[in-house]
N, C-alpha and C positions, 0 to 999 in steps of 0.2 A: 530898104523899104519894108521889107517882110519881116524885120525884127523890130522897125517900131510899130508897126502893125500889133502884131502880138503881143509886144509890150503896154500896147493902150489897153488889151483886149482883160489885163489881169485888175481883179478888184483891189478892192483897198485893203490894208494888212489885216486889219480887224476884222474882216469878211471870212479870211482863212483860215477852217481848222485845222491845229494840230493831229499828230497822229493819237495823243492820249484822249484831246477831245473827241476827236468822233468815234474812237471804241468808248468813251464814257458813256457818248450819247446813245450807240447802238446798246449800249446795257440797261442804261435807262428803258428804251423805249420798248426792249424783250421783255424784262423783269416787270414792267407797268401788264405790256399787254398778254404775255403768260406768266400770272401772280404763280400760281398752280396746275397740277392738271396729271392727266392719265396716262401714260404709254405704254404699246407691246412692243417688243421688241427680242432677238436673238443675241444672248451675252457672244461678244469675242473678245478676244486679247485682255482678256482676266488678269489683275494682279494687286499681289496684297503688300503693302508696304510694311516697313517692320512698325510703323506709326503704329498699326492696326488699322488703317483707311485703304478704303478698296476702289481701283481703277480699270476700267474697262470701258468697251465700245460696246452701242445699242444699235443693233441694225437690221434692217430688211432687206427685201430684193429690193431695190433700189437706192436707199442709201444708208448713213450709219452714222449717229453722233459719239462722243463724248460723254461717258459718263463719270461720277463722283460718290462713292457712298463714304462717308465721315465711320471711323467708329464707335462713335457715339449711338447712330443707328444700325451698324452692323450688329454689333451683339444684342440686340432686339430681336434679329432673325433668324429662325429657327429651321434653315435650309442650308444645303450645302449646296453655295453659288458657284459655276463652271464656267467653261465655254461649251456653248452647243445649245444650252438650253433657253427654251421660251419662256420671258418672264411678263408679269404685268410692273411698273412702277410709278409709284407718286411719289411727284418732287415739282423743282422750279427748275427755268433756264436761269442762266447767269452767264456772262460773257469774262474771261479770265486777263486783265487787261493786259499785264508784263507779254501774253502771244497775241493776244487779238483776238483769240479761238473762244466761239461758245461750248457749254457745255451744262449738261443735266445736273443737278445737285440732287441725287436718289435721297427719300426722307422711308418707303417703305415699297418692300417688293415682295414679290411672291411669284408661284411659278403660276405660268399658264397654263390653263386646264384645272387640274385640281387647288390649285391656285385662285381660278376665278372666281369656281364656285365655293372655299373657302371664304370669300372675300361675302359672295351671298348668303353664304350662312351665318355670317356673322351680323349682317344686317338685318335680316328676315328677324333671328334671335333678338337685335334691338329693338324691335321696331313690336313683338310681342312682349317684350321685358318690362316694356313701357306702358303697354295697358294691361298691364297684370297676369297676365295669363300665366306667370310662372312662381305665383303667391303662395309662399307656404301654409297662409289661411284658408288656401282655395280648395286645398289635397282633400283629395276625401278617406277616411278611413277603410280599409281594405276588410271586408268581413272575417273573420275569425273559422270560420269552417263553413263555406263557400258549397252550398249543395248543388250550383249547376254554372258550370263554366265557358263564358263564349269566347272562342278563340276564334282571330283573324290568319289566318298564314295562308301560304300556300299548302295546297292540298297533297304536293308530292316532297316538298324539301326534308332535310335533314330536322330543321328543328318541330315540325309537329310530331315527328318519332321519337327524338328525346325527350321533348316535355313530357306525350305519355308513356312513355316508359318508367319514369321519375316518380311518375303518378300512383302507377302499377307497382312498382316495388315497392313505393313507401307503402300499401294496403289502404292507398285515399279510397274514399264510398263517395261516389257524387257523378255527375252526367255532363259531360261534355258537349258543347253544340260548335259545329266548326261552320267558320264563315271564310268559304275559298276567294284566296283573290289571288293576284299577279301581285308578287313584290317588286317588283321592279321596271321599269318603262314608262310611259305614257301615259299608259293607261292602266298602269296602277294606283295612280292617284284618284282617279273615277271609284274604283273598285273597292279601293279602301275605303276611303269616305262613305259611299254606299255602305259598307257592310259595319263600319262602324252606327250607321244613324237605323238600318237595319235591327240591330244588338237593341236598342232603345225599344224595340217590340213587344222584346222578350222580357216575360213580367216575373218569368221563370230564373233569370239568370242576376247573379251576383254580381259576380266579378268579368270583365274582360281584360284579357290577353292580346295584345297586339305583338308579334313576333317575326323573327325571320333569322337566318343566317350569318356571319359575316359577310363580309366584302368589300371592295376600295368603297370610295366618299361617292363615287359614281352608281354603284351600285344601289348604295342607303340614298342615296337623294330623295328616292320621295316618303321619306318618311321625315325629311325638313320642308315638304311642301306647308305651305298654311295652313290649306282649304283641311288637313287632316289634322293638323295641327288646334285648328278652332275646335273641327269637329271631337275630338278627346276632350278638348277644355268644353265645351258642354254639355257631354257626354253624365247623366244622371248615376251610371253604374261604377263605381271604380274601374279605373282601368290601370293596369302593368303593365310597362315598355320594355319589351326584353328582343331590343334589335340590335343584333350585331352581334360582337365581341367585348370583351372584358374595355378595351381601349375605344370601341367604337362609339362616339355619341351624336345623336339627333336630337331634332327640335324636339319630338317626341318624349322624347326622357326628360327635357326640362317641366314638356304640361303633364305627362299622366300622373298619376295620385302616386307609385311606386317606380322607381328604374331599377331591372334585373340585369345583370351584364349578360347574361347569355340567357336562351330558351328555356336551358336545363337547369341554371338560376332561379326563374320563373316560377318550373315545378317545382324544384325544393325551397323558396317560400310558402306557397301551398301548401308541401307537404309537413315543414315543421309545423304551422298552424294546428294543421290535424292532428300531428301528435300532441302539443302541446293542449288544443282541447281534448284529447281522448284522455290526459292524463290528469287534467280536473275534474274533468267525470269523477274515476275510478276515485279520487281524494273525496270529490263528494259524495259518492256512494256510500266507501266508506264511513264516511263521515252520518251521513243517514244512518247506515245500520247501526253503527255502534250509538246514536243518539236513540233510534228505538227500542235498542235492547234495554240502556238506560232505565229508559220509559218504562218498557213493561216489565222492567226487574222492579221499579220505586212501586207502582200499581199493584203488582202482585205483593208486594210487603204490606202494602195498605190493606187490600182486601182480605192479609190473613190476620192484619192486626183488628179491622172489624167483624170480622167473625171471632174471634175470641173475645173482642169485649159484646158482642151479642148471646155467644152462648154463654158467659158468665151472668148475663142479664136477664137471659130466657126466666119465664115462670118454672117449669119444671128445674132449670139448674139448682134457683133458688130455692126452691123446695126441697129438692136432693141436699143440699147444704144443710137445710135447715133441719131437716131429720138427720143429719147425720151429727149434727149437735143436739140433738136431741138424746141419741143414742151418747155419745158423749159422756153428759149428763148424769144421765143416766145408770154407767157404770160407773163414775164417778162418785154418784148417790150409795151404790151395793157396796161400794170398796169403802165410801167413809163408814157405813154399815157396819162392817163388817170386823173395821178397826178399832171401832166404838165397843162392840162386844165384848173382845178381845181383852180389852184393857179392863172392862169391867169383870171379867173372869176371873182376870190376874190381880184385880183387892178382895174377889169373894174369894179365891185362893189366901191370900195371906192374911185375909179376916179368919177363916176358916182354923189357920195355923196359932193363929193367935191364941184362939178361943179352946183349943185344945186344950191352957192352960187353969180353963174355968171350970164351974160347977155347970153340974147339964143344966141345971134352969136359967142360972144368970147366962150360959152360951144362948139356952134358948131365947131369953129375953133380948139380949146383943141382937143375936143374930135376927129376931125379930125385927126388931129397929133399924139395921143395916138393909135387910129385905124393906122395909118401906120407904127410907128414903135412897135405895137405888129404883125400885120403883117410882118412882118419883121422879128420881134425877133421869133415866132411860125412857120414863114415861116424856118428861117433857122435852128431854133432845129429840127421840122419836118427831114428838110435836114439832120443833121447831125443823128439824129437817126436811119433813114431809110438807108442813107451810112452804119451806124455800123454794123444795121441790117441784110443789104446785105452781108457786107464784114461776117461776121458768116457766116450768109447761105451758102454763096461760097464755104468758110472752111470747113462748115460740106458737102456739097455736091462733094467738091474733095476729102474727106476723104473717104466716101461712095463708089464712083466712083474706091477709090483704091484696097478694098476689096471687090468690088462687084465680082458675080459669073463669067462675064465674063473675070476682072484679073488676079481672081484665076487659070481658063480655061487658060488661056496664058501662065504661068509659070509653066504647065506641070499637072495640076489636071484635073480627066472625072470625069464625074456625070455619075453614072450607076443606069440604072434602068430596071425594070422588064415590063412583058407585061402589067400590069396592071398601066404603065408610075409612078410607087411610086418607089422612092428612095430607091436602097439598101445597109442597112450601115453596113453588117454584112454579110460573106460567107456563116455560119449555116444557113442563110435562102435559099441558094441558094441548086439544085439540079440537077443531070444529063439532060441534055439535056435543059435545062433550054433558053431561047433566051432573052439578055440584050439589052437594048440600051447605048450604051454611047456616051455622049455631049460633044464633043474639041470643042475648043474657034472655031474653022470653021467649025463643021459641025457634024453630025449624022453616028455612025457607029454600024451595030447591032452584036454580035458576040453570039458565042453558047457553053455552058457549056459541058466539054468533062467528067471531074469527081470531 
């Protein structure tokens, strides 16, 4: 009775699933209803196939799945995965049908804790990436020699003693304004911001420095907060991010206008600036001096080339000139003179010899008639020389006449001179109240120096 009991009790064949149906079904209805999604969990029983696919358990105090990472996405990963450690992972369920067992399909993992906040920094950075904040149109140029610097840090750490120290040996000249805050905790994100929107006060200051030390991801975190992160990006002054170490980077370094790996990076950006301006100075100094020397080597050439064509020009030079051709002339006139006679000497000589050979009268008659026409001929050379002579003199003496001082005087020029009747040819010599005289072509007028 009780077995056909139970046997009415069974449905009909087509009611019944098999075992591959209802693990298809259970996969269907995990994979629909967890497409995706998050989990923490503690790696145990770790193991890496030679595939290069990796298998392990995910588990809590309470219980523990199944997991799968492919290596396809293992070598993505930039951790060494154990047992023991806390991870975070995104992936999908899947159910493995040949066991029946579900299990995680790992697509990305990371450790917990620094892990997490990895995972926030990378967000935070998208989510400003995407409204610009990290523009390289946005940077602002860093001044070039920076005469007053506001620096954020803490007030006791290591790096505001390296920076200025950096400062100090390179021989930088300029003023520092230090803005104390906490780098790290809670409530250093308050402080920084403040001291960053603070810095905007100062009308004094160029450049600011936001800095600090190394230290783990924990450490630097709030220098990937936002609120200080915006505060830089509209910050009017340049600002330089020198937080951390050479490897260490924050949000900060993507928005400030410069990222310095260390503190002491920082000051020696600064300090090459300085030098590099103290060294175009010195180029353009020089460069000035040796353009003025130039200068007043060309000017001095010029002012001695106008003085020589003035005192060539002067009335008295040309006067001097012109006597001195005069004189010239003049000796010129004695010496044709003189050679004129000379030769007439030397035919009344060999007239003379000649005549030896005559009777005294007929010599006396000769020599008669040679005496009147050398007189004659001496008489009119005489004439014509002394014509020549004159007509020069004339010449020279109307030329003289032209630029004598009273000419000068007629065409608008005074002769000034002082009470001591000397000639003044320069104002520098002249002094308040001073009494000149000055010469016009008619007459004497004295006037009085006012300043």
């Amino acid at each position: 009775m009780q077995s056909r009991i139970e046997a009415s009790l069974l449905p009909p064949d087509n009611s019944i699933y098999s075992v591959t149906q209802i693990t298809n079904h259970i996969k269907k209805i995990l994979e629909t209803e967890l497409p995706e999604f998050w989990l923490r969990g503690e790696i145990s029983n770790f193991r890496r196939q030679g595939s290069g696919h990796c298998y392990f358990s995910l588990k809590d105090s309470g219980s523990q799945i199944t997991a799968v990472l492919f290596r396809g996405d293992a070598v993505n990963l930039n951790m060494d995965i154990r047992d023991g450690i806390s991870v975070i992972i995104f992936g999908q369920l899947t159910v493995y049908p040949p066991r029946g067992n579900y299990q995680i399909i790992v697509r990305y993992l990371v450790e917990d804790g620094a892990g997490r906040l990895q995972l926030e920094f990378e967000r935070v950075k998208q989510k400003l990436a995407e409204a610009g904040l990290f523009d390289k149109d946005k940077k602002k140029t860093l001044p070039i020699l920076p005469g007053t610097i506001g620096l954020v840090t803490s007030p006791t750490g290591a790096a505001i003693r390296d920076f200025i120290s950096i400062l100090q040996r390179s021989g930088w000249r300029g003023n520092i304004i230090v803005f104390p805050v906490r780098v790290q905790g809670v409530e250093s994100v308050i402080e920084i911001k403040q001291a960053l929107e603070l810095a905007q006060l100062f009308d004094q200051i160029e450049l600011l420095v936001l800095t600090r030390g190394g230290g783990s991801i924990e450490d630097l975190w709030s220098f990937n907060d936002e609120m200080i992160v915006r505060s830089i990006a509209d910050s009017k002054i340049p600002v330089i991010s020198a937080v951390g170490h050479e490897i260490d980077f924050t949000l900060c370094d993507f928005v400030a206008d410069y990222r310095a790996e260390t503190p002491s990076a920082a000051a020696a950006v600064i300090a090459d600036g300085y030098f590099d301006a103290v060294d175009r100075l010195i180029n353009i100094a020089d460069q000035i001096n040796q353009t003025v020397i130039q200068r007043f080597e060309k000017i001095k050439y010029q002012i001695d080339l106008f003085e020589s064509t003035i005192d060539k020009l002067s009335p008295q030079s040309r006067v001097e000139q012109s006597l001195l051709r005069l004189d010239d002339l003049s000796n010129r006139l004695d010496s044709a003179f003189q050679i004129c006679i000379s030769r007439e000497r030397e035919k009344v000589q060999y007239i003379n010899s000649r005549l030896a050979g005559i009777s005294i009268v007929d010599r006396i008659k000769l020599l008669s008639r040679n005496l009147d026409v050398l007189k004659d001929k001496m008489g009119n050379n005489l004439k014509l020389n002394a014509q020549t002579t004159n007509d020069r003199f004339n010449n020279v003496k109307l030329r003289l006449l032209q630029i004598s001082p009273e000419k000068v005087l007629k065409r608008g020029y005074v002769i000034v001179k002082d009470d001591s009747n000397c000639i003044v040819s320069s104002r520098a010599a002249l002094k308040q109240h001073d009494i000149l005289s000055n010469q016009f072509y008619d007459g004497l007028i004295n006037v009085k120096v006012l300043d």
